[in-house]
C-alpha positions as MATLAB code, in Angstrom:
seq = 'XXXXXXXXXXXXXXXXXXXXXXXXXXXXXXXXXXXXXXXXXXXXXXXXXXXXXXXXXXXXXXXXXXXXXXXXXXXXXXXXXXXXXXXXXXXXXXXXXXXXXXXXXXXXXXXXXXXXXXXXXXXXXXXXXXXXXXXXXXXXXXXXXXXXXXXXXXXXXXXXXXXXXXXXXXXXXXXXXXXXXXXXXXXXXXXXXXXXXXXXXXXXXXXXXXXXXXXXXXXXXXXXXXXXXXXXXXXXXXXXXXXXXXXXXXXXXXXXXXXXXXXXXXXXXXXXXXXXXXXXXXXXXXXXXXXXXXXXXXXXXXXXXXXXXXXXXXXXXXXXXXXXXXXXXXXXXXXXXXXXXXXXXXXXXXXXXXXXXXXXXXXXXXXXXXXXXXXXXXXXXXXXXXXXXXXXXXXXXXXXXXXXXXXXXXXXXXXXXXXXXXXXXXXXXXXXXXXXXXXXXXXXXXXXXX';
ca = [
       0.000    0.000    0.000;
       1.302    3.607   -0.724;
       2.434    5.416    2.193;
       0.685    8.526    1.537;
      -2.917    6.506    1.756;
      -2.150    5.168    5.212;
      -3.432    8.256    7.613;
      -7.063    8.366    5.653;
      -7.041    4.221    6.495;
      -6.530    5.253    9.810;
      -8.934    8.114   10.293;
     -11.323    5.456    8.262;
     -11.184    2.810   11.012;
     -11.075    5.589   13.562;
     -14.839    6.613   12.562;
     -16.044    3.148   12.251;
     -14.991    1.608   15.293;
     -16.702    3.968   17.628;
     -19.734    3.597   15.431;
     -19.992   -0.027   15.343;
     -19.474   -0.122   19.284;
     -22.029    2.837   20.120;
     -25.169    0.542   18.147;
     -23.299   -2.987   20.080;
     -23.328   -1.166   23.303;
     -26.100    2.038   22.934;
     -28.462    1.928   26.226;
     -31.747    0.496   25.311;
     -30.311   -2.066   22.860;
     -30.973   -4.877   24.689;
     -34.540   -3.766   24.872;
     -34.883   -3.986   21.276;
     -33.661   -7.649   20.245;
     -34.778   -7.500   16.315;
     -33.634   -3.564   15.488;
     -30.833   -5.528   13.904;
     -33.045   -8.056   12.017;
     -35.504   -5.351   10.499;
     -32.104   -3.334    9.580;
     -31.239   -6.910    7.234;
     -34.481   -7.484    6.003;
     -35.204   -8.773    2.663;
     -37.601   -7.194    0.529;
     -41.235   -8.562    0.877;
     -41.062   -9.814   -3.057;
     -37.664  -11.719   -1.561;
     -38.775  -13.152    1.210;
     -42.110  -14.704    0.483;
     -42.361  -18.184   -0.350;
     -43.491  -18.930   -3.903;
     -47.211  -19.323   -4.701;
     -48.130  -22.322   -6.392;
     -51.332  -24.043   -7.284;
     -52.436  -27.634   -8.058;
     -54.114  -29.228  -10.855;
     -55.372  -32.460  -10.740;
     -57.701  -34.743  -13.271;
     -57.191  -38.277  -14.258;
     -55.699  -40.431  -17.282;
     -59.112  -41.360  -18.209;
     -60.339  -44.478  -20.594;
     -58.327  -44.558  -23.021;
     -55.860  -41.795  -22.703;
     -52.491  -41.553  -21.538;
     -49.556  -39.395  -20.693;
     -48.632  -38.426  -23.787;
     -52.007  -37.131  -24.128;
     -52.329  -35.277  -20.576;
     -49.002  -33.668  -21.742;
     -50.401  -32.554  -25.097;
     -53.096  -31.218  -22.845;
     -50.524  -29.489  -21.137;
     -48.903  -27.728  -23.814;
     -45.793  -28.619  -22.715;
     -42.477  -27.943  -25.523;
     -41.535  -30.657  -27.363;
     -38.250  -31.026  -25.447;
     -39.976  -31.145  -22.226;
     -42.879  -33.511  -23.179;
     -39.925  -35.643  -24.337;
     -37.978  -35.699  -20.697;
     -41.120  -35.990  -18.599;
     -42.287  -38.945  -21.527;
     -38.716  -40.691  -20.719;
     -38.525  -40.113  -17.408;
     -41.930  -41.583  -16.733;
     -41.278  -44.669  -19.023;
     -38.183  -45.246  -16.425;
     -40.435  -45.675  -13.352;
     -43.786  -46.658  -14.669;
     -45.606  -48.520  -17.435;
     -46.514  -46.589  -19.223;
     -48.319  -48.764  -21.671;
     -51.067  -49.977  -19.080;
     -51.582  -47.235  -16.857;
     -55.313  -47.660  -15.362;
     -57.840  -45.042  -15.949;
     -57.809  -44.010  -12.333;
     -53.985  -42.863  -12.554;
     -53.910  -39.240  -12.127;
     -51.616  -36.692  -12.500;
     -51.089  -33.231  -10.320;
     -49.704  -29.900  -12.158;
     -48.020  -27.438   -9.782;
     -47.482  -24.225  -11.303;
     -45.619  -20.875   -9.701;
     -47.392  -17.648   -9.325;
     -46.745  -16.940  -13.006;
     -48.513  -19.747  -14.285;
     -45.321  -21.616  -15.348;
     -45.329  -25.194  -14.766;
     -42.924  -26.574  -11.828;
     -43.712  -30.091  -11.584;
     -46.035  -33.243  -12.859;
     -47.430  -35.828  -10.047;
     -48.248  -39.415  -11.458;
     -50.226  -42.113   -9.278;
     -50.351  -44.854  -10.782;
     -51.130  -47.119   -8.022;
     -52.708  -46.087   -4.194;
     -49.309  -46.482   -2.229;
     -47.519  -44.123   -4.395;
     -46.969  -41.633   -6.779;
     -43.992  -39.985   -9.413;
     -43.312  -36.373   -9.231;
     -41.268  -35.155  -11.694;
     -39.686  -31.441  -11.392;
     -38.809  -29.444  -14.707;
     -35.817  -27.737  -14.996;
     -35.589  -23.963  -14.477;
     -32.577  -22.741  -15.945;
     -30.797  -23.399  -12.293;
     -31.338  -27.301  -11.676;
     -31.933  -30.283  -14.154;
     -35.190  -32.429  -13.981;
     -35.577  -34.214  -11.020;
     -37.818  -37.596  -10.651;
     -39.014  -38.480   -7.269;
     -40.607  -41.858   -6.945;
     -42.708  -41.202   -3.195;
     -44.531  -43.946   -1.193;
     -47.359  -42.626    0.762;
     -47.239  -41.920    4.325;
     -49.572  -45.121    6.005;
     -50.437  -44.831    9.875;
     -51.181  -48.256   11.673;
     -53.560  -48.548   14.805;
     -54.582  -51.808   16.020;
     -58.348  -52.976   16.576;
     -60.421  -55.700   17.939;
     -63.381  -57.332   16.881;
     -65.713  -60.487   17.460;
     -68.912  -62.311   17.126;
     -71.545  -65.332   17.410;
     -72.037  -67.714   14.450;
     -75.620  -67.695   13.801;
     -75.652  -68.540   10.209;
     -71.753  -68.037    9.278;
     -68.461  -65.988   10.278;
     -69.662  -63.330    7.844;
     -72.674  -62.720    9.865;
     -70.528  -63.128   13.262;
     -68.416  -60.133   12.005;
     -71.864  -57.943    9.942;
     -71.043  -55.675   12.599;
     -67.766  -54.345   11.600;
     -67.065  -51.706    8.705;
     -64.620  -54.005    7.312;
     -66.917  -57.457    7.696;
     -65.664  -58.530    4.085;
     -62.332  -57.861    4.151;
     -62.187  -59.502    7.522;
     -64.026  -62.367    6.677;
     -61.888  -63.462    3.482;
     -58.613  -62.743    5.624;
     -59.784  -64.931    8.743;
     -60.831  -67.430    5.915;
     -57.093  -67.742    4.637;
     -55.864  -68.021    8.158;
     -57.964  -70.713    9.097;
     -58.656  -72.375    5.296;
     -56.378  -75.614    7.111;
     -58.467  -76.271    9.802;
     -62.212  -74.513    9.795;
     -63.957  -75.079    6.508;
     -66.359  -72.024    6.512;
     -68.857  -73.252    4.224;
     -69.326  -76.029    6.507;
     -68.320  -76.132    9.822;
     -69.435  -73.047   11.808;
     -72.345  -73.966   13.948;
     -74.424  -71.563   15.589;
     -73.112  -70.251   19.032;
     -69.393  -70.516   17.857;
     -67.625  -67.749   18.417;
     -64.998  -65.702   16.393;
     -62.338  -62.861   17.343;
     -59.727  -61.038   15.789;
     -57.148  -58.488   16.789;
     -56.059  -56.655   13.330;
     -54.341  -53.666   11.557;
     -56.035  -50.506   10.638;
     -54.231  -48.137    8.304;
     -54.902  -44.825    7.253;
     -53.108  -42.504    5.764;
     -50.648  -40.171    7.418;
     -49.622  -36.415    5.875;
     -49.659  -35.905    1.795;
     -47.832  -33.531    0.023;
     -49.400  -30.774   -1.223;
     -49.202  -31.964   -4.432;
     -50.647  -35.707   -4.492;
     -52.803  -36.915   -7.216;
     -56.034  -38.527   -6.763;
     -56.027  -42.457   -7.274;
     -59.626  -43.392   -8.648;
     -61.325  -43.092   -5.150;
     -58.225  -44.376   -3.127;
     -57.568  -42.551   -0.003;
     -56.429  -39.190   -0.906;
     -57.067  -36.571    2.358;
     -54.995  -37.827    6.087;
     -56.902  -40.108    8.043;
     -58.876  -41.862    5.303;
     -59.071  -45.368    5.516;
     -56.232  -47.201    3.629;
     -57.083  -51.340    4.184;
     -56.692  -53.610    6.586;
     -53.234  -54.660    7.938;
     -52.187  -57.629    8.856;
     -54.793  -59.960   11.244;
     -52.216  -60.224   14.357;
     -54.439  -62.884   16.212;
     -57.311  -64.900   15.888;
     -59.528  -67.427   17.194;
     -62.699  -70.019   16.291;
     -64.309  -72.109   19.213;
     -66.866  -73.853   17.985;
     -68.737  -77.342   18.168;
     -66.885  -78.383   15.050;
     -63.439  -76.884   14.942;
     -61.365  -74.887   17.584;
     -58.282  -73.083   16.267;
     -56.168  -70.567   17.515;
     -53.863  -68.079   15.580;
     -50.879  -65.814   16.679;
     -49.019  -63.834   13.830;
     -45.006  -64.279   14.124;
     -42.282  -62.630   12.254;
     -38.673  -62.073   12.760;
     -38.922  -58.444   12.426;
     -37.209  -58.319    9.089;
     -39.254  -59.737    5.999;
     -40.222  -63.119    7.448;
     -43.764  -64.011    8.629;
     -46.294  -66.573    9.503;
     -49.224  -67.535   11.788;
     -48.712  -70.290   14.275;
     -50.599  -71.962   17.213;
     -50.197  -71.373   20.596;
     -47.952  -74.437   20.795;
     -45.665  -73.198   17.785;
     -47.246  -75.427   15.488;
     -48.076  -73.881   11.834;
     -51.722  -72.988   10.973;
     -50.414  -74.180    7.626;
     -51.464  -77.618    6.750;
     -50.066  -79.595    3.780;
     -53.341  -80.000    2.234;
     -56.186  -77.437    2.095;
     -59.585  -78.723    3.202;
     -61.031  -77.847    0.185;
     -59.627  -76.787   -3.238;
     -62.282  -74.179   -3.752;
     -65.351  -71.776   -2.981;
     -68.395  -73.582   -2.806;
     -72.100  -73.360   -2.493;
     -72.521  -76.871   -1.207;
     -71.410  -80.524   -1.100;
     -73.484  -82.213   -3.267;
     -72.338  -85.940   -2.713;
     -69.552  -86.851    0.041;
     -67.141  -89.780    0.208;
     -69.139  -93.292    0.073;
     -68.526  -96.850   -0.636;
     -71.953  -97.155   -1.941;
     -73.679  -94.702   -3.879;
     -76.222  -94.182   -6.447;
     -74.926  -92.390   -9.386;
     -77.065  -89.964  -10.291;
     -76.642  -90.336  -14.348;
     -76.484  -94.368  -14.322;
     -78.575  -95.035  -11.392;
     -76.354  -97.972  -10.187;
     -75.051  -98.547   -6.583;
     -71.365  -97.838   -6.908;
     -68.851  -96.599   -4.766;
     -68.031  -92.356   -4.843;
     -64.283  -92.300   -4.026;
     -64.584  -87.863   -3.549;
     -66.162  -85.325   -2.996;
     -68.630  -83.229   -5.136;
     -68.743  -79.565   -4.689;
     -71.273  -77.573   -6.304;
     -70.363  -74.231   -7.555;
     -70.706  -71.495  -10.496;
     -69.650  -72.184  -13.633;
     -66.313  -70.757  -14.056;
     -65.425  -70.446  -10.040;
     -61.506  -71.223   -9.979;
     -60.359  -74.420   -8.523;
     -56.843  -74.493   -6.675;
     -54.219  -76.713   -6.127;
     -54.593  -77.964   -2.206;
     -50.997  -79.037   -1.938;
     -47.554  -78.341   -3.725;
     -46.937  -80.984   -6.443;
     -46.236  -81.641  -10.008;
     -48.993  -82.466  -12.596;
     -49.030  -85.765  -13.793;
     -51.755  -85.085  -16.323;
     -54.038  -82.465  -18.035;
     -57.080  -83.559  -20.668;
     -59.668  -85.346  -20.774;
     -60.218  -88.336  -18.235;
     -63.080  -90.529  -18.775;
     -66.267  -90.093  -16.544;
     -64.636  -87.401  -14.979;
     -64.104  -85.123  -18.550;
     -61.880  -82.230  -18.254;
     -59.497  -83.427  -15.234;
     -56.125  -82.612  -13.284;
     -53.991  -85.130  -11.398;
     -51.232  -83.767   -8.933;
     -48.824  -86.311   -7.151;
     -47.616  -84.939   -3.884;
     -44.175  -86.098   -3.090;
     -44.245  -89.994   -3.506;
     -47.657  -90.383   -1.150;
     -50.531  -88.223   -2.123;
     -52.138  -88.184   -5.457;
     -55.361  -85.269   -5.671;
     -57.652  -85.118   -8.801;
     -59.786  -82.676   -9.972;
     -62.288  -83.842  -12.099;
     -65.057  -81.879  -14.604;
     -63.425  -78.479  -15.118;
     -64.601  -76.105  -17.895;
     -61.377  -75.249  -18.947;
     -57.779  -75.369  -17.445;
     -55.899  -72.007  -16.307;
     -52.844  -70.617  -18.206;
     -49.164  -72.827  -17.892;
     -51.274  -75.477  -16.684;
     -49.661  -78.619  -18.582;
     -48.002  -82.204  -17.438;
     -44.549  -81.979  -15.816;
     -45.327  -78.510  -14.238;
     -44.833  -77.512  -10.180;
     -47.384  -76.138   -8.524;
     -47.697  -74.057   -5.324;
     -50.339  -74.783   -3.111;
     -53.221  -72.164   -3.998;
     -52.111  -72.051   -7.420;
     -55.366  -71.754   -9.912;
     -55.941  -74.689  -11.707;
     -58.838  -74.610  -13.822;
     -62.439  -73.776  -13.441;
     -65.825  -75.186  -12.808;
     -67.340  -77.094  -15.308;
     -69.634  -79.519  -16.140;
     -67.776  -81.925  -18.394;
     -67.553  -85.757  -18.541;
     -70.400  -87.640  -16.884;
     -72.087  -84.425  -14.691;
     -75.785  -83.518  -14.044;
     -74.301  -79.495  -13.620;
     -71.580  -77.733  -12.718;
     -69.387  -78.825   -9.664;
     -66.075  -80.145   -8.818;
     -65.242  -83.989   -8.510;
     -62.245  -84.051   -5.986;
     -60.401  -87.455   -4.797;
     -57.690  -87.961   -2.995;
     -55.484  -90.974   -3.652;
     -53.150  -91.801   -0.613;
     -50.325  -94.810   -2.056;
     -52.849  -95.342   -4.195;
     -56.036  -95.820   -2.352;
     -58.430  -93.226   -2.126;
     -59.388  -91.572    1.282;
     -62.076  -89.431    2.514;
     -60.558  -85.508    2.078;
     -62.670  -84.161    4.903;
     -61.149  -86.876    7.313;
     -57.900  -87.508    6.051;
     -55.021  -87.054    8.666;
     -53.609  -83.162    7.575;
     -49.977  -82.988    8.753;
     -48.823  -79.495    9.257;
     -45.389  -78.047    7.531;
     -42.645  -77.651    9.601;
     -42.766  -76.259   12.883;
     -41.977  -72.946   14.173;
     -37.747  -72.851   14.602;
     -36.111  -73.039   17.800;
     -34.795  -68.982   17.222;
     -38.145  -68.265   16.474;
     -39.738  -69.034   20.251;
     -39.647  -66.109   21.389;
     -41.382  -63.817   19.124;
     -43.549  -66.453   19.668;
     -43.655  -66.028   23.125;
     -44.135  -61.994   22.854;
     -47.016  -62.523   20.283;
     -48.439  -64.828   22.907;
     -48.233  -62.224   25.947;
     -49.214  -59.308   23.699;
     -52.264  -60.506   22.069;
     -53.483  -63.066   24.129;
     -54.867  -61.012   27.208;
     -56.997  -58.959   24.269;
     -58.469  -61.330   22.251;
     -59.643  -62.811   25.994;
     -60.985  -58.998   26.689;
     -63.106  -59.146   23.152;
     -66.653  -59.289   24.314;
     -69.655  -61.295   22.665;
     -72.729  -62.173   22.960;
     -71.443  -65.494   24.850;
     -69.950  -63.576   27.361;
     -73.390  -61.970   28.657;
     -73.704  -63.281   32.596;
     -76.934  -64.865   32.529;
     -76.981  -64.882   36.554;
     -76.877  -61.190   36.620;
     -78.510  -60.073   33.321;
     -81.726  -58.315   33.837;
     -84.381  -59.483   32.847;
     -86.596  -57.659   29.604;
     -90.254  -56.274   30.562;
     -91.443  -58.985   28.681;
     -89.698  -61.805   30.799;
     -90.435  -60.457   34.136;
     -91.920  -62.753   36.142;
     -94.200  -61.644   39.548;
     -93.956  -63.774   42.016;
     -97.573  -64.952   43.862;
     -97.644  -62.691   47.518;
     -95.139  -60.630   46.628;
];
């Protein structure tokens, strides 16, 4: 620095320190905690968030996001990235009508971003660039709150009815079917006075951005009712069958319902291979055929159902065969390991893949209800061969897969002491105390001299 400049530095820094200490250290500053803040502020048109509004409407039959972008009148270069950048994430080439999409545009009307939902758990957003950033894709799950609930019933005509009560009776009814599909027939074995209780997941959704598309009518707003969880326990007493169901899992990704004992609900054979109206003829050494007349033996069981209901595999195998098969017409065998033979006899028509020399999961759709081969209508012809010889499939001894591991005990043990106490808590009609009920106006009884 020149010499000759150095007194003005001097005198410079002479002025300012006294200044800046007189505002530090001025009596009454202390009393006024944000004169320095209001002395930084930004402008107003600086320091107010941007203004944006949403958009929303859906794909639509038939249309697409090409189209929605056409109706956006988007450039050609950015209908091309949003296109690609979609195509990465989704498919686009069987997005359902419901998807919809969410346009968020600034206070000038420019576009920001595009929200796609193609499905109710989640949704793309894809940001535009601006001239400072590229485009962005986001690929968000939806927020999902759980609470746990109870519920129970009496059978008086079936578990549906037991559970009429509750706002999810269906859904709770088809999953307290799978649980129990190994050891409570539902179609046949509740008996009235049996009673059913579940303890079960409720979700509903948590916070959504401000910029979520609408899903067909899937839960859209917080707090609206996502679906039912997982059932956590369960339990059937009845005069028939008595089971008992505690949901275990490792914590990770592994899960399944056992017994109180540790013994899987999971049998090796399902008690029936589909859903039926009725059992029209059961397992006899002697009866009469109802096409020839004659006294013969009926080695299966006949279950009447709808044309076209889907019949499922009721134990892991390979199929042996797949065509026509005498009396029986359109048929399936399965062998089980070297022991078990099943056979599924007057199908309508067999499902896709379905051919000899393929594995099967238990479950797995077969065919559907016909009445082919030698049939009066529609039902299913179902036999089980055991080395050969054919048993009765309502009867047959039903051993379950393996049992519960060693490591797994004792999340066991904590389903057990968790769940337990509240399905005992769950009150139904059986529970009423007769001894101290009171009695209706109508069932009063006066005693003589009272």
């Amino acid at each position: 620095m020149n010499r000759t400049h150095r007194p003005f530095v001097l005198l410079g820094l002479c002025v300012l320190i006294p200044v800046g200490a007189a505002y530090r250290f001025a009596p009454g500053a202390a009393d006024q905690p944000d004169t320095l803040q209001r002395a930084v502020e930004f402008p107003a048109a600086m320091r107010t968030a941007p203004e944006y509004s949403v958009e929303r409407f859906f794909i639509g039959q038939g249309g697409s996001l090409a189209a929605a972008c056409d109706r956006l009148s988007l450039t050609a270069e950015t209908r091309r990235l949003v296109l690609e950048t979609a195509d990465r994430h989704l498919d686009l080439r069987h997005l359902s009508p419901r998807t919809g999409v969410a346009v968020r545009r600034d206070a000038d009307g420019r576009i920001v971003s595009l929200a796609i939902r193609s499905a109710p758990d989640r949704f793309l957003r894809i940001t535009l660039p601006d001239g400072r950033s590229a485009l962005r894709a986001e690929l968000l799950p939806l927020a999902v709150q759980t609470r746990v609930e109870t519920t129970g019933g009496v059978v008086s005509t079936s578990v549906a009815q037991a559970l009429g009560h509750s706002a999810h009776n269906h859904t709770l009814t088809q999953a307290y079917a799978d649980i129990f599909q190994w050891d409570v027939d539902l179609l046949v074995d509740p008996r009235p006075g049996d009673e059913v209780k579940l303890v079960y997941e409720v979700e509903t959704l948590g916070a959504v951005a401000a910029d979520l598309p609408r899903f067909g009518d899937a839960a859209s707003e917080p707090g609206e009712f996502v679906g039912i969880g997982r059932i956590l326990a369960a339990t059937y007493h009845g005069a028939v069958a008595d089971a008992t169901a505690f949901w275990v899992e490792d914590g990770v990704a592994w899960g399944n319902y056992y017994d109180g004992d540790g013994r899987p609900l999971r049998k090796n054979f399902l008690r029936s291979p589909l859903n039926y109206r009725r059992i029209s003829s059961g397992f006899s050494q002697a009866r009469r055929h109802p096409v020839t007349r004659k006294i013969v033996p009926h080695h299966g069981i006949d279950f009447a159902a709808a044309s076209g209901t889907p019949i499922t595999a009721t134990a892991d195998g390979r199929i042996v065969s797949v065509g026509w098969d005498g009396a029986l017409g359109q048929a399936v065998r399965l062998r089980h390991g070297s022991t078990y033979v099943t056979v599924y006899g007057h199908m309508r028509s067999f499902a896709r893949g379905i051919k000899p020399g393929v594995e099967v999961r238990q479950g797995q759709v077969l065919g559907y209800v016909g009445s082919t081969g030698r049939a009066t209508g529609p039902h299913l012809h179902y036999t089980v061969l055991h080395h050969g010889r054919p048993i009765n499939p309502m009867t047959m001894k039903n051993p379950s897969v393996d049992p519960l591991e060693d490591r797994m005990l004792p999340w066991l043990a904590e389903s057990r002491r968790r769940y337990a106490p509240v399905l005992a808590a769950i009150r139904t009609e059986r529970h009423v105390d007769v001894a101290t009920r009171q009695p209706a106006a109508s069932e009063t009884t006066v005693l003589s001299g009272s």
